[in-house]
N, CA, C, O and CB atoms as a CASP TS submission, in Angstrom:
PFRMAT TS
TARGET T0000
AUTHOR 0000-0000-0000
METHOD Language model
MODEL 1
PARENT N/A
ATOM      1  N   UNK     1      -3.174  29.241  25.522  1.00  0.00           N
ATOM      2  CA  UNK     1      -2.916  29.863  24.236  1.00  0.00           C
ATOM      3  C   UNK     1      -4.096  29.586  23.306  1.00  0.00           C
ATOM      4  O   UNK     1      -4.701  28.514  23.290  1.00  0.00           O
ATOM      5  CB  UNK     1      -1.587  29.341  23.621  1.00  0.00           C
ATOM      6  N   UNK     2      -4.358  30.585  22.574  1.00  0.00           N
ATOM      7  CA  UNK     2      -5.674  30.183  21.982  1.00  0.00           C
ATOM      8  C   UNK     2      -5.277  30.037  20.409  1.00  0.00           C
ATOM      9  O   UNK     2      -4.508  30.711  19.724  1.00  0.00           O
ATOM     10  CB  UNK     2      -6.954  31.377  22.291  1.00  0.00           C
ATOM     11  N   UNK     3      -6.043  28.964  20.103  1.00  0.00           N
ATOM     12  CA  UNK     3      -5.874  28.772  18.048  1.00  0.00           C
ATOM     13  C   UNK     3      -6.302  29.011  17.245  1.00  0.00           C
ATOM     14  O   UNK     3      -7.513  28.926  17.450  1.00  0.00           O
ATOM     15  CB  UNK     3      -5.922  27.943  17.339  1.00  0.00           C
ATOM     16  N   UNK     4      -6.084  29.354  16.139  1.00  0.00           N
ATOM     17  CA  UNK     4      -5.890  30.005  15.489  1.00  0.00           C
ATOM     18  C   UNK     4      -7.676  29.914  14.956  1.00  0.00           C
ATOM     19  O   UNK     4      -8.326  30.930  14.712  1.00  0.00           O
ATOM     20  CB  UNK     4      -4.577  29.688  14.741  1.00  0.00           C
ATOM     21  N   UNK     5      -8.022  29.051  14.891  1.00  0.00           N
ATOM     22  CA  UNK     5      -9.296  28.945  14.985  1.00  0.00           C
ATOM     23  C   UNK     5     -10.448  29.963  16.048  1.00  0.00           C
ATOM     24  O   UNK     5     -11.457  30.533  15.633  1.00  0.00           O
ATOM     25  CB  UNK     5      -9.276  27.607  15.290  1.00  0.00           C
ATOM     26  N   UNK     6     -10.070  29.963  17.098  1.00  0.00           N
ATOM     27  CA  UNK     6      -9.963  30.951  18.708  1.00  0.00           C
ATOM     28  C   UNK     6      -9.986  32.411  18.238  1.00  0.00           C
ATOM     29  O   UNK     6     -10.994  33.118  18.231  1.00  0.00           O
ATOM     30  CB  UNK     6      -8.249  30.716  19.773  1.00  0.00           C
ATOM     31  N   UNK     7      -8.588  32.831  17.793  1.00  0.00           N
ATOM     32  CA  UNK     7      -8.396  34.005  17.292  1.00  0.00           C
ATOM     33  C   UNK     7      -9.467  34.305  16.464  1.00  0.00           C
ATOM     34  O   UNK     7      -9.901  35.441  16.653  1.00  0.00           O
ATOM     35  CB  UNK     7      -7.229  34.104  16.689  1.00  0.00           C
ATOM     36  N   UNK     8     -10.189  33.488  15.379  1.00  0.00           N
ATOM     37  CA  UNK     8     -10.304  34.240  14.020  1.00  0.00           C
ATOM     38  C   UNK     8     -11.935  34.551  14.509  1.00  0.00           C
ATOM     39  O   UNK     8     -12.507  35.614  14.265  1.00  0.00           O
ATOM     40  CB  UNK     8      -9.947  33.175  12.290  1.00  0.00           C
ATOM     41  N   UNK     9     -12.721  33.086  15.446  1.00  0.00           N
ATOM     42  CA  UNK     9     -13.851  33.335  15.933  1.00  0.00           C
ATOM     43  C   UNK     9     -13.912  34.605  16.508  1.00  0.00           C
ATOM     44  O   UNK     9     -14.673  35.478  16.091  1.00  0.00           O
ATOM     45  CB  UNK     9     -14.183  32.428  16.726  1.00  0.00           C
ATOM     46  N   UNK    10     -12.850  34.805  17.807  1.00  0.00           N
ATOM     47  CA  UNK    10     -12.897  36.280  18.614  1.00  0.00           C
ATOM     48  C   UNK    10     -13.649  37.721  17.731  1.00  0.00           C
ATOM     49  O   UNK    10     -14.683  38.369  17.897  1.00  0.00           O
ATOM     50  CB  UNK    10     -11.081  36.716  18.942  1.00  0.00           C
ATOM     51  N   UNK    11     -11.906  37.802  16.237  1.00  0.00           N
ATOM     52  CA  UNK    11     -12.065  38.422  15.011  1.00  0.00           C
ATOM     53  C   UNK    11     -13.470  38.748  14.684  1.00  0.00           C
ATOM     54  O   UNK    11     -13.968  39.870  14.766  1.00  0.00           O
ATOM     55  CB  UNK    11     -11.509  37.625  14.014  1.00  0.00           C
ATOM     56  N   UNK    12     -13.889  37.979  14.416  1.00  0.00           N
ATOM     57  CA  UNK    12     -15.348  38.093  13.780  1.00  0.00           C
ATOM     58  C   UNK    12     -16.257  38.567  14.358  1.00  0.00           C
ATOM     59  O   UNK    12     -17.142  39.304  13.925  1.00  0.00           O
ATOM     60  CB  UNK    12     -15.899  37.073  13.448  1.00  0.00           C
ATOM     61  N   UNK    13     -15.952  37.834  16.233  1.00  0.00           N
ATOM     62  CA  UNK    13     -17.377  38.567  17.115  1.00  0.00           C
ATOM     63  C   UNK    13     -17.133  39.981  17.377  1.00  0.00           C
ATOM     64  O   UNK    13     -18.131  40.656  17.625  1.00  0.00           O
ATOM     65  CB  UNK    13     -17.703  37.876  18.752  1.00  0.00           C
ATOM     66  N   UNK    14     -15.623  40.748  17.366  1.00  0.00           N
ATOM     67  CA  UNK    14     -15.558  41.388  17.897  1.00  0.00           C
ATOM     68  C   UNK    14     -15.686  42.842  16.200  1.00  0.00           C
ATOM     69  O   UNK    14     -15.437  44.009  16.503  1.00  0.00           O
ATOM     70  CB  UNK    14     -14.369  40.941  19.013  1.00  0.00           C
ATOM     71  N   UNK    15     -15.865  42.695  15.469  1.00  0.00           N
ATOM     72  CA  UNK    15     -16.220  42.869  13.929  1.00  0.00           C
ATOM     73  C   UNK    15     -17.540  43.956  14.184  1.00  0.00           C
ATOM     74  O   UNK    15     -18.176  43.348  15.046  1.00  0.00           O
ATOM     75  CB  UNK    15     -16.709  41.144  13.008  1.00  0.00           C
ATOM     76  N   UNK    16     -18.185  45.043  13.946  1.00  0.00           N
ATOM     77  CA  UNK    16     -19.113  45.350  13.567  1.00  0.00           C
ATOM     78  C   UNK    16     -20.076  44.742  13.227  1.00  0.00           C
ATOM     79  O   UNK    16     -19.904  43.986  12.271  1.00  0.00           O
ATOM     80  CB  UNK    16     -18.924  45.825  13.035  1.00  0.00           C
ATOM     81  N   UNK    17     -21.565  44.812  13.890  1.00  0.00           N
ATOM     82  CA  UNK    17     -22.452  44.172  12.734  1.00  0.00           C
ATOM     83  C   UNK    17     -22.190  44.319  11.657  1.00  0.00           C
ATOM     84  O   UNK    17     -21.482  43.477  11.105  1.00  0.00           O
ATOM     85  CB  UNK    17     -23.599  44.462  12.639  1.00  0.00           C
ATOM     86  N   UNK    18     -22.655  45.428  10.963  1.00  0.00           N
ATOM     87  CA  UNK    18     -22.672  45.390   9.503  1.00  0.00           C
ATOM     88  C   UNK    18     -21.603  45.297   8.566  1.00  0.00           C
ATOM     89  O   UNK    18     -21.565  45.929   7.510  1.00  0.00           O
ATOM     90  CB  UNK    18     -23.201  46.338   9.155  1.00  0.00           C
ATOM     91  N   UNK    19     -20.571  44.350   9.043  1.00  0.00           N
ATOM     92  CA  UNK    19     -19.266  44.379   8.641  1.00  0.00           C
ATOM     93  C   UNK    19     -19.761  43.612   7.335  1.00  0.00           C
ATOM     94  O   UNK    19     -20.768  42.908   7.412  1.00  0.00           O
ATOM     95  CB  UNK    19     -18.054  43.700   9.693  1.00  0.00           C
ATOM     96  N   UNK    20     -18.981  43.756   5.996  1.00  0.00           N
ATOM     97  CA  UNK    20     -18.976  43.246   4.712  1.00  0.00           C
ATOM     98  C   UNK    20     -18.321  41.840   4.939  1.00  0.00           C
ATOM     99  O   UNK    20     -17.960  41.487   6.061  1.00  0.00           O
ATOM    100  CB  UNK    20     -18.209  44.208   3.670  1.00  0.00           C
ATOM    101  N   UNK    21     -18.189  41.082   3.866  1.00  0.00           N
ATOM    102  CA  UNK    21     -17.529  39.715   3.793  1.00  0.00           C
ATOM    103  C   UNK    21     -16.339  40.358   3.113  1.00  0.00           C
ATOM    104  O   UNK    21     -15.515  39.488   2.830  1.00  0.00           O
ATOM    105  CB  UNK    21     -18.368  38.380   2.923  1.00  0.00           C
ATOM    106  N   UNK    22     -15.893  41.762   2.693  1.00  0.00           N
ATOM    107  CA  UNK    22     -14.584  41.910   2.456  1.00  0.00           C
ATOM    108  C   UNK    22     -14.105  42.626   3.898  1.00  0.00           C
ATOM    109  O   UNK    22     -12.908  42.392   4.071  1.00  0.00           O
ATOM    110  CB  UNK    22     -14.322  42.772   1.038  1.00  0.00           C
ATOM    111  N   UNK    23     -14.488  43.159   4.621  1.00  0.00           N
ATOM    112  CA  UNK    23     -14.352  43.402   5.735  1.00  0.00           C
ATOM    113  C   UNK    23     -13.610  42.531   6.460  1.00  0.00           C
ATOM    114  O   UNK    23     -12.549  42.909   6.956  1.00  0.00           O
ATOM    115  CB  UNK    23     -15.344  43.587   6.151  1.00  0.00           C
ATOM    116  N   UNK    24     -14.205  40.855   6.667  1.00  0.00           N
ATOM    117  CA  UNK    24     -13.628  39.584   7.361  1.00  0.00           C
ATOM    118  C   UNK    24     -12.494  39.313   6.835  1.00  0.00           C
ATOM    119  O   UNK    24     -11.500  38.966   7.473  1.00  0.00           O
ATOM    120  CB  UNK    24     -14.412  38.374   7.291  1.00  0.00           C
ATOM    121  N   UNK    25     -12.601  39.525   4.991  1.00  0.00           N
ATOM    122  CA  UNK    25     -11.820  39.020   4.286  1.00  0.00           C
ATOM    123  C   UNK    25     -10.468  39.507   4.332  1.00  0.00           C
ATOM    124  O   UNK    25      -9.515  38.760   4.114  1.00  0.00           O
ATOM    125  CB  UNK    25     -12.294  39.046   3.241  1.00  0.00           C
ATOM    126  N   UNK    26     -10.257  41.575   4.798  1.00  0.00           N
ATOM    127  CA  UNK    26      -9.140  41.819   4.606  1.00  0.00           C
ATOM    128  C   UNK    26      -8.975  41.581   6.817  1.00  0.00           C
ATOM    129  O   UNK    26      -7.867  41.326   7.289  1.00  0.00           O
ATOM    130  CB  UNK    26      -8.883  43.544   3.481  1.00  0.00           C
ATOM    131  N   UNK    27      -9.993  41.703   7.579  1.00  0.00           N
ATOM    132  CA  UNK    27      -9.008  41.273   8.517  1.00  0.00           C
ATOM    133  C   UNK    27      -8.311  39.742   8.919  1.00  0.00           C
ATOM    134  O   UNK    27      -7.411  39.521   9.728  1.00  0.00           O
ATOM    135  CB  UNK    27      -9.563  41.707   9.538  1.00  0.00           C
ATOM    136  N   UNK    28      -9.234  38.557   7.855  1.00  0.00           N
ATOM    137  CA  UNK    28      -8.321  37.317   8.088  1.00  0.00           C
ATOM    138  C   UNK    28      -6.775  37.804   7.133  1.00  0.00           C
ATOM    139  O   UNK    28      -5.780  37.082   7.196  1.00  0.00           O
ATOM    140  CB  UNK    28      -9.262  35.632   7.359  1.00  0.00           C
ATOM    141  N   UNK    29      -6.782  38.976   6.371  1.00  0.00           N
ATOM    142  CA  UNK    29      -5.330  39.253   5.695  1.00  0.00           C
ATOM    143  C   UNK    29      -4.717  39.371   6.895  1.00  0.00           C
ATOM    144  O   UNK    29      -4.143  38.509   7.559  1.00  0.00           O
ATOM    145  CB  UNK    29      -5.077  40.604   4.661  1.00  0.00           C
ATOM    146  N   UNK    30      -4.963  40.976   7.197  1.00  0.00           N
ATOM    147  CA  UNK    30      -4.172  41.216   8.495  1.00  0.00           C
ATOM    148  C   UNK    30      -3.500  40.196   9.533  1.00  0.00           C
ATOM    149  O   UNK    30      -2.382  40.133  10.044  1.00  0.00           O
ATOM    150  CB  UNK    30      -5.003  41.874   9.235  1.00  0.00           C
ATOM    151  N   UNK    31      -4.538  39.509   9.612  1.00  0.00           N
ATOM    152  CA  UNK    31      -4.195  38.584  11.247  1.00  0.00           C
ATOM    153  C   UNK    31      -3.609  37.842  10.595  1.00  0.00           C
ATOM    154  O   UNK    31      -3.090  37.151  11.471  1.00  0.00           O
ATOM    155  CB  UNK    31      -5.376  37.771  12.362  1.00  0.00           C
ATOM    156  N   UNK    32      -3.156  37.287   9.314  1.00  0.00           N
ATOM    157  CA  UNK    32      -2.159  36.071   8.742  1.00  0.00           C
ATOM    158  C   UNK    32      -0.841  36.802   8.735  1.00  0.00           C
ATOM    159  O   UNK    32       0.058  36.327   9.429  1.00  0.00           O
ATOM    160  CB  UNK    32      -2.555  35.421   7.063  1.00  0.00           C
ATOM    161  N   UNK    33      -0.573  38.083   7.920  1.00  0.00           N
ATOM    162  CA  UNK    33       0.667  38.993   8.241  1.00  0.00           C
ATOM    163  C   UNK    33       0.881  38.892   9.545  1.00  0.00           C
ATOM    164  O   UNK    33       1.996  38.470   9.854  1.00  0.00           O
ATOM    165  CB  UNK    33       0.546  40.467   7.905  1.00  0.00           C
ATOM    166  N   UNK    34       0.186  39.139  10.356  1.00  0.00           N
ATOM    167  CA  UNK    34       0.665  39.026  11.757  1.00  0.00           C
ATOM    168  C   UNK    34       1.471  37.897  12.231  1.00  0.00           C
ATOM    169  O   UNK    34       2.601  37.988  12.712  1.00  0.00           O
ATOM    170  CB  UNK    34      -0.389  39.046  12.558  1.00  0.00           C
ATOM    171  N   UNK    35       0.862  36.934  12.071  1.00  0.00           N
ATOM    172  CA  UNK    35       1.661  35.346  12.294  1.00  0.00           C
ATOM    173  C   UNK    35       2.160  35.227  11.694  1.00  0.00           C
ATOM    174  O   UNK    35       3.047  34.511  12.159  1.00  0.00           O
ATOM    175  CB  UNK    35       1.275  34.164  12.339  1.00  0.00           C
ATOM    176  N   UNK    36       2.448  35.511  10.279  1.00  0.00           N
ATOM    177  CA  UNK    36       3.524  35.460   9.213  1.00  0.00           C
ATOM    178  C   UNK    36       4.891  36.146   9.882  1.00  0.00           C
ATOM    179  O   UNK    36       5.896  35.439   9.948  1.00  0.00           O
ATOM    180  CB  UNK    36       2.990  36.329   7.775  1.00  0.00           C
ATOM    181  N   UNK    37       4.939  37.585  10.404  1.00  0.00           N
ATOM    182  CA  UNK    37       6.023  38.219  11.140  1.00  0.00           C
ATOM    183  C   UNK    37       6.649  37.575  12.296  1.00  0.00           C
ATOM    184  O   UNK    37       7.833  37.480  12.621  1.00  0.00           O
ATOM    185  CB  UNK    37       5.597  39.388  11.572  1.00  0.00           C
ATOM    186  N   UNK    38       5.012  36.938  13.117  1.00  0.00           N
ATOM    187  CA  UNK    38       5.493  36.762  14.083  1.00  0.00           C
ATOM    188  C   UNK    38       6.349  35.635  14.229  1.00  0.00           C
ATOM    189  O   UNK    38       7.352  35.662  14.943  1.00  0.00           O
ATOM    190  CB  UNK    38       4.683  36.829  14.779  1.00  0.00           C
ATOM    191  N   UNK    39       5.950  34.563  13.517  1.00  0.00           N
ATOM    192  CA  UNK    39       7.172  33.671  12.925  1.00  0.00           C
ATOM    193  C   UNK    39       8.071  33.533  12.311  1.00  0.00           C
ATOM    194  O   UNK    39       8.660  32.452  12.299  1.00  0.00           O
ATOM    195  CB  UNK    39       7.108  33.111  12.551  1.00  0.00           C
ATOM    196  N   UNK    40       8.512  34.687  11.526  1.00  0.00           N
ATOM    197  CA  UNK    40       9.641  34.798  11.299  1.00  0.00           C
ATOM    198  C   UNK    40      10.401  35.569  12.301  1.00  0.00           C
ATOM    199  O   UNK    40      11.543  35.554  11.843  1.00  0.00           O
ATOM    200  CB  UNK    40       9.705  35.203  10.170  1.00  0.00           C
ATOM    201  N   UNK    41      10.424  36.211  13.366  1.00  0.00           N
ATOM    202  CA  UNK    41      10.823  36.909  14.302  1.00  0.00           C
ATOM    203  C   UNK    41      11.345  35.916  15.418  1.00  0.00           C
ATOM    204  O   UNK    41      12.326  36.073  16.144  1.00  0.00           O
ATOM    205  CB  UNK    41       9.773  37.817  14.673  1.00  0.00           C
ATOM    206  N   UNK    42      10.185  34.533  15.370  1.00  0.00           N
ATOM    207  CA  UNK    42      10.453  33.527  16.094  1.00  0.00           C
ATOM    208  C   UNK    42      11.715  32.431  15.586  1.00  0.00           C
ATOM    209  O   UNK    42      12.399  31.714  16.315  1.00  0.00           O
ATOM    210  CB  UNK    42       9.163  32.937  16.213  1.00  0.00           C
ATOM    211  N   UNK    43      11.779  32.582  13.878  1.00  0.00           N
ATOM    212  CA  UNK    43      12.542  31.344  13.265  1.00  0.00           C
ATOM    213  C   UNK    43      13.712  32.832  13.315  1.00  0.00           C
ATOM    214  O   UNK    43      13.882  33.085  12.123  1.00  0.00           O
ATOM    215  CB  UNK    43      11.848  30.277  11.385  1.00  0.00           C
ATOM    216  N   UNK    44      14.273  33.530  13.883  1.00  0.00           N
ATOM    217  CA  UNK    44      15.514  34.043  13.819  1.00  0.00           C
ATOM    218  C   UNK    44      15.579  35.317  12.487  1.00  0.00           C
ATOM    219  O   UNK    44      16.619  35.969  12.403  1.00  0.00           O
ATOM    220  CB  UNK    44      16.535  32.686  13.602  1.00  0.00           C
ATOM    221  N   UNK    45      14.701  35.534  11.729  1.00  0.00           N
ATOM    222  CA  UNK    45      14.884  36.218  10.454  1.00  0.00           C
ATOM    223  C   UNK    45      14.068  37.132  10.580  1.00  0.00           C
ATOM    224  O   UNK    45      13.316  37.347   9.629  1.00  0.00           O
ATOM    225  CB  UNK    45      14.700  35.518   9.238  1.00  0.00           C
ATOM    226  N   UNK    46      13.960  37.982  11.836  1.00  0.00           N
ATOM    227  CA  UNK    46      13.802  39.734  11.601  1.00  0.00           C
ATOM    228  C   UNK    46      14.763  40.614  11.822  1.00  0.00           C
ATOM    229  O   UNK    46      15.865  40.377  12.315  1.00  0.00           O
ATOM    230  CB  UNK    46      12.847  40.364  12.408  1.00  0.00           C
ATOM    231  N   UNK    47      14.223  41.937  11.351  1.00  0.00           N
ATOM    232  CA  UNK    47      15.681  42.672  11.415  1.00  0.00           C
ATOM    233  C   UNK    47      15.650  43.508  12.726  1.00  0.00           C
ATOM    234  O   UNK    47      14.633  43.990  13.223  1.00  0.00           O
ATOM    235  CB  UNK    47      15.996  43.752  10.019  1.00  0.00           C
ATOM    236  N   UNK    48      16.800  43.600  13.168  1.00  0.00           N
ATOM    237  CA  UNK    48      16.866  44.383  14.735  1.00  0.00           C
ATOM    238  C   UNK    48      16.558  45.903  14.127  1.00  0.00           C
ATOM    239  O   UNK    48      16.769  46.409  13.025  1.00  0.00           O
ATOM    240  CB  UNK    48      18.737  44.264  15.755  1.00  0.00           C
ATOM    241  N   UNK    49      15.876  46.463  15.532  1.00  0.00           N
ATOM    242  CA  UNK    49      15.720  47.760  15.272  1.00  0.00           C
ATOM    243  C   UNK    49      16.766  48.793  14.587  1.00  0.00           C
ATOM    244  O   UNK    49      16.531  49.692  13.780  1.00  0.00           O
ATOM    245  CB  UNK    49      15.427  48.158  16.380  1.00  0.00           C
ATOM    246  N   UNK    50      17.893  48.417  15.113  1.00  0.00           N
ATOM    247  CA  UNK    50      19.039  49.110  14.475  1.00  0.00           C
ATOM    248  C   UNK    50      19.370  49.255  13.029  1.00  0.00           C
ATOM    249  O   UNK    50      19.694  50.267  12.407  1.00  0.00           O
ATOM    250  CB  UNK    50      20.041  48.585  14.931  1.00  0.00           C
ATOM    251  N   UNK    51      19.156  47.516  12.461  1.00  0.00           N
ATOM    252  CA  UNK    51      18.906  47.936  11.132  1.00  0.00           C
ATOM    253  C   UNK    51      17.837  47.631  10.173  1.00  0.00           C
ATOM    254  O   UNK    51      18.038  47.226   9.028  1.00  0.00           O
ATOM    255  CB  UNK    51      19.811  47.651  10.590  1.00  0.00           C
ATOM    256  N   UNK    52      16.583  47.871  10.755  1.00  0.00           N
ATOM    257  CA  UNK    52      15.269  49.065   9.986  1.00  0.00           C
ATOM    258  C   UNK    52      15.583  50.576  10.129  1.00  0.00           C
ATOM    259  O   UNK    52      15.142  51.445   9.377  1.00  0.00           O
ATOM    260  CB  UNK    52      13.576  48.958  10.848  1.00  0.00           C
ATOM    261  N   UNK    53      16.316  50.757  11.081  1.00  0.00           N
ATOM    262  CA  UNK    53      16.750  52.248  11.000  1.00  0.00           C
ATOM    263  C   UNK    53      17.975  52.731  10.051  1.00  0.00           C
ATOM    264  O   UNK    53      18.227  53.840   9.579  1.00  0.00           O
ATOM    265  CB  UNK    53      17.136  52.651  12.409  1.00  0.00           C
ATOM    266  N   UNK    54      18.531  51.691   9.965  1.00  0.00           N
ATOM    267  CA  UNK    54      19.630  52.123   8.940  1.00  0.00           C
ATOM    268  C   UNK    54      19.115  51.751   7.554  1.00  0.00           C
ATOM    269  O   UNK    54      19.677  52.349   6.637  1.00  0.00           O
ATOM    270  CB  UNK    54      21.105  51.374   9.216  1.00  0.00           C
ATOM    271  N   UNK    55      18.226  50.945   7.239  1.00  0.00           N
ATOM    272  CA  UNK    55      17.967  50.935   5.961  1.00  0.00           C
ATOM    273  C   UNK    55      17.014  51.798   5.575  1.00  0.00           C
ATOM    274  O   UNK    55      17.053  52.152   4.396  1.00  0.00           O
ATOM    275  CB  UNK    55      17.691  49.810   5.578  1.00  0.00           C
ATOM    276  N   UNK    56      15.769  52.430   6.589  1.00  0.00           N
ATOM    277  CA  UNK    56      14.883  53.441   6.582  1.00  0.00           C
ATOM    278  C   UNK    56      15.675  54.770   6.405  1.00  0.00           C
ATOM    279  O   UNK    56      15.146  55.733   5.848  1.00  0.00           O
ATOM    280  CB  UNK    56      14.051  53.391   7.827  1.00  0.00           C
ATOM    281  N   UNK    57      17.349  54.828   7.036  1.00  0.00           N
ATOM    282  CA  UNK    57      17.859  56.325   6.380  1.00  0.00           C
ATOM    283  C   UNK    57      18.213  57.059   5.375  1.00  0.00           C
ATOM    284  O   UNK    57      18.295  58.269   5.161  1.00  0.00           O
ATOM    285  CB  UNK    57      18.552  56.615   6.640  1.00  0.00           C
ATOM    286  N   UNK    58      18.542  55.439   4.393  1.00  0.00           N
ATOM    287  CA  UNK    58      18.588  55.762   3.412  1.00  0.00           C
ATOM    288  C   UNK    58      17.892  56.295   2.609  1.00  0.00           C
ATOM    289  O   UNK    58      18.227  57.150   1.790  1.00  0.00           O
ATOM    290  CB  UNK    58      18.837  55.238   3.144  1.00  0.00           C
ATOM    291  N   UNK    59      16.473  55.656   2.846  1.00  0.00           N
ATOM    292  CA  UNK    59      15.656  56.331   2.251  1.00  0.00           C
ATOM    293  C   UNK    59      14.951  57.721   1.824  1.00  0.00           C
ATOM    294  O   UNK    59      14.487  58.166   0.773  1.00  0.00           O
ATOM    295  CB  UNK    59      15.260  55.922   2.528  1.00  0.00           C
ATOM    296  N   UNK    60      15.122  58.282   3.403  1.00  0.00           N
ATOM    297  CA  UNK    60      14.636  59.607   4.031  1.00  0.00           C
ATOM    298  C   UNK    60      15.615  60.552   3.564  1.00  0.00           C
ATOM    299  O   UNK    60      15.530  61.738   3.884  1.00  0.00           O
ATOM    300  CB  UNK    60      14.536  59.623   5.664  1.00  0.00           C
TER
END
């Protein structure tokens, strides 16, 4: 399993050269949402598909 440290190096090499420092900046956002979900999905507190679909109908 690689850490989080691992990940962010990968991130970066795999980045465009001429990538900006807001570039890094919004994909270290991204990749924190990511582990942010993915741990809550892990601590029991996401919502089943069934109801994102029922609260998405309301909307629509």
């Amino acid at each position: 399993m690689l850490t989080l440290k691992d990940k962010i190096s990968e991130m970066i090499h795999n980045l465009p050269e001429g990538s900006t420092l807001e570039d890094i900046q919004y994909h270290l956002y991204v990749l924190e949402k990511i582990r942010n979900g993915q741990q809550t999905i892990k601590d029991g507190k996401g919502v089943t598909n069934e109801d994102a679909r029922a609260r998405l109908s309301k909307w629509l």
